[in-house]
Every structure is written in structure tokens, then in C-alpha cells.
VOBA-1610 file (N, C-alpha, C; in pm, whole numbers, padded with zeros to 5 digits, always signed):
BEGIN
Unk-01952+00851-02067Unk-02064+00849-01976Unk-02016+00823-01833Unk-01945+00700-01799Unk-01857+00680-01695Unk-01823+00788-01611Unk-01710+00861-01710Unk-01616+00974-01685Unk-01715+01096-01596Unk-01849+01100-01722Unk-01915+01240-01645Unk-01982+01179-01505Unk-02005+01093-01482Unk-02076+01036-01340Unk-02002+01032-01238Unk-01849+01001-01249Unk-01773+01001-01172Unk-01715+01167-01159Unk-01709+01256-01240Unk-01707+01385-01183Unk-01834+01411-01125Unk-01958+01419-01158Unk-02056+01426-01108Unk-02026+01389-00936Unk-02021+01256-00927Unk-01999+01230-00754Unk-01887+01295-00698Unk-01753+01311-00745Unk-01671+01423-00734Unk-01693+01546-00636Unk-01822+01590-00753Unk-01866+01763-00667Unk-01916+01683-00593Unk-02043+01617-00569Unk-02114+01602-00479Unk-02040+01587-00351Unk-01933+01459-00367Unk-01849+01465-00261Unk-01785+01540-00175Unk-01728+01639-00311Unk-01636+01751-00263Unk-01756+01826-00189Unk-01891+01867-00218Unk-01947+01978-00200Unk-01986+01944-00040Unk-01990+01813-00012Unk-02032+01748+00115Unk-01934+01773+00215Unk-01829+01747+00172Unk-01718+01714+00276Unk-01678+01839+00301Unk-01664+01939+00253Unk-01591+02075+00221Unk-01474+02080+00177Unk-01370+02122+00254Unk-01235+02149+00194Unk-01200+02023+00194Unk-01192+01954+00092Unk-01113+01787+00073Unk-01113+01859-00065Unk-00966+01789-00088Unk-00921+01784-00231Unk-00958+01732-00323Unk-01023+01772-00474Unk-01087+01683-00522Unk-01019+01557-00571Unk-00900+01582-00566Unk-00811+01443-00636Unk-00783+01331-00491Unk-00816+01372-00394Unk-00863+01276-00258Unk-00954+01179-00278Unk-01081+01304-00317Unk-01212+01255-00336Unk-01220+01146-00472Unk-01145+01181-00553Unk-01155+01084-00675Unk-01079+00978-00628Unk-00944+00972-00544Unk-00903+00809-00537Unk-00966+00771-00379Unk-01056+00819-00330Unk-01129+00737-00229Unk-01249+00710-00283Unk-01303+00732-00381Unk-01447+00687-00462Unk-01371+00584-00577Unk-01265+00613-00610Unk-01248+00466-00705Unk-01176+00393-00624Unk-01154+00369-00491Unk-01097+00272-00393Unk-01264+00166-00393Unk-01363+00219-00373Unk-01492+00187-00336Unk-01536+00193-00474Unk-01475+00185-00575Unk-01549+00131-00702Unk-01717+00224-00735Unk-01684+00357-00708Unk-01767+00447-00757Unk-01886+00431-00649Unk-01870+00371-00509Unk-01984+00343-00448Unk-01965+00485-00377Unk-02097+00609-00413Unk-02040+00763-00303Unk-02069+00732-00167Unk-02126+00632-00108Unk-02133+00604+00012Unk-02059+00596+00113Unk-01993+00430+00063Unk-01883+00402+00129Unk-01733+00506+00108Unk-01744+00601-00008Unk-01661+00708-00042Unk-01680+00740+00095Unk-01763+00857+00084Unk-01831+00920+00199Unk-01807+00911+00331Unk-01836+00779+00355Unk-01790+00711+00493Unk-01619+00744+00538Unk-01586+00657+00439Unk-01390+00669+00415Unk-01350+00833+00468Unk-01404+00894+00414Unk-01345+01049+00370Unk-01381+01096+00526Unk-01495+01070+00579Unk-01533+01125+00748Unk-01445+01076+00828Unk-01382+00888+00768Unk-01303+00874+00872Unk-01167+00949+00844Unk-01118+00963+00745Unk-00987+00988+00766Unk-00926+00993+00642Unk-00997+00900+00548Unk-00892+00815+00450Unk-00879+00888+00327Unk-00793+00909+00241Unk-00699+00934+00175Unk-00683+00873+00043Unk-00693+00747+00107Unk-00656+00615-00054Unk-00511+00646-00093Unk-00437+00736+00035Unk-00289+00682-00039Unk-00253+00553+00080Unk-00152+00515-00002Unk-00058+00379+00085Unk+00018+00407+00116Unk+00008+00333+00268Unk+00110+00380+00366Unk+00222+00339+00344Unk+00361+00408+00400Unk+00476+00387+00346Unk+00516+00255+00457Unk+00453+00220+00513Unk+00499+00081+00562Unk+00454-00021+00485Unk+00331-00008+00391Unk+00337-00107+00298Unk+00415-00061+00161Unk+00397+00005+00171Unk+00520-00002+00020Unk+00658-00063+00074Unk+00725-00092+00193Unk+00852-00118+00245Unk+00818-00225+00257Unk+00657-00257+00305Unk+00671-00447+00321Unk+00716-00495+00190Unk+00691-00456+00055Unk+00665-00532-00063Unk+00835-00492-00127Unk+00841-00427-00109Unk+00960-00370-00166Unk+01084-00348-00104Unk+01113-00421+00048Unk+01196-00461+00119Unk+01338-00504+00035Unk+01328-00594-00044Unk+01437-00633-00127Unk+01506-00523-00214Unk+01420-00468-00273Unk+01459-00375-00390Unk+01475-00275-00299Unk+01460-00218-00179Unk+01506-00080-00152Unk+01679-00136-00038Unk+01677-00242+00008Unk+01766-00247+00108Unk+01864-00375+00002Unk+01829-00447-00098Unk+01921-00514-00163Unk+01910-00654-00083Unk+01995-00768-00135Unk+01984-00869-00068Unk+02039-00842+00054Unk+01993-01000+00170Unk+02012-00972+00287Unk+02172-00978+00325Unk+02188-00941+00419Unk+02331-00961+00477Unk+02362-01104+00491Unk+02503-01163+00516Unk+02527-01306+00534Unk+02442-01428+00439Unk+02431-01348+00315Unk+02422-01458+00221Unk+02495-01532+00212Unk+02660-01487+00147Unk+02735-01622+00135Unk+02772-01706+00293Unk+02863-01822+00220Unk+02872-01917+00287Unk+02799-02042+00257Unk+02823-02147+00337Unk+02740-02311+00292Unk+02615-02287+00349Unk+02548-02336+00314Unk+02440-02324+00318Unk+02321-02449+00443Unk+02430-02575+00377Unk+02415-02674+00518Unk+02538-02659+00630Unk+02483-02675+00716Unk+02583-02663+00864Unk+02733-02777+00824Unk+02849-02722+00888Unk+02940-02810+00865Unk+02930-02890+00940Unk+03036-02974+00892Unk+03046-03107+00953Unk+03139-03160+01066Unk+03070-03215+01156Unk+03137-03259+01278Unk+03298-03310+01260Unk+03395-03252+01289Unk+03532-03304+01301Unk+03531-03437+01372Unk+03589-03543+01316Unk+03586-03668+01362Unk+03748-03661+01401Unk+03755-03693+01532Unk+03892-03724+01599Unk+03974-03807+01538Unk+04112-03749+01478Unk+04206-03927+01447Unk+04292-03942+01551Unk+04326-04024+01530Unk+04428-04153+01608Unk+04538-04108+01595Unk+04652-04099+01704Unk+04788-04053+01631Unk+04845-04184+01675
//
């Protein structure tokens, strides 16, 4: 039942907007949780419902570039050389 309602808003969408892709139209209506409104809205401005590749790099910073540079080493600052006496 789901399934056919959500093609249902699909066309409607698609039939509104014109040339938008319907697989656009399906992940900007389940971004908005089947609301065709706020779909609607999204799709006039611009949106897509893909993620931008600057957030996939925020999250995944580690795993694409590896740990950071200048890991090793101590970790607390060394220690002050104390002068001896000759």
C-alpha cells in the first residue's frame, strides 16, 4: 500500500516539475518522509537529496587520508635540561 502511494506522488511530482528524474523525485520525497509538499518545495529549489562530497570528506576524513601526519613521538613535551656542575 505504502509502495503504491509513494509511486503515486512520484508521477505527480514528476508530472509537476517536468523533466526531473524520477529517481530524484523519489529520494527528495523520502528526504521529507513522503511529505509531496515540502518534496515539491526542495525540487523548485534545487535539491537533489544527494550529499555533498564535502560531507562525505567531513565524516570520512580518516578513512580516506589515513592517520594524521606526526603521530609518533612523546606525547608530553620534554623535559627541561637541568644544568650540571663541572
Amino acid at each position: 500500500m505504502l509502495q503504491v502511494q509513494e509511486e503515486e506522488n512520484i508521477t505527480l511530482l514528476t508530472s509537476m516539475m517536468g523533466d526531473v528524474d524520477p529517481d530524484v523525485v523519489r529520494r527528495v520525497l523520502r528526504k521529507h518522509n513522503g511529505d509531496v509538499q515540502k518534496a515539491a518545495s526542495s525540487l523548485l529549489e534545487g535539491d537533489t537529496a544527494e550529499p555533498s562530497t564535502s560531507d562525505a570528506q567531513d565524516w570520512s576524513w580518516g578513512l580516506l587520508t589515513g592517520p594524521m601526519e606526526n603521530t609518533s613521538g612523546p606525547r608530553t613535551p620534554p623535559r627541561a635540561s637541568i644544568p650540571t656542575s663541572q
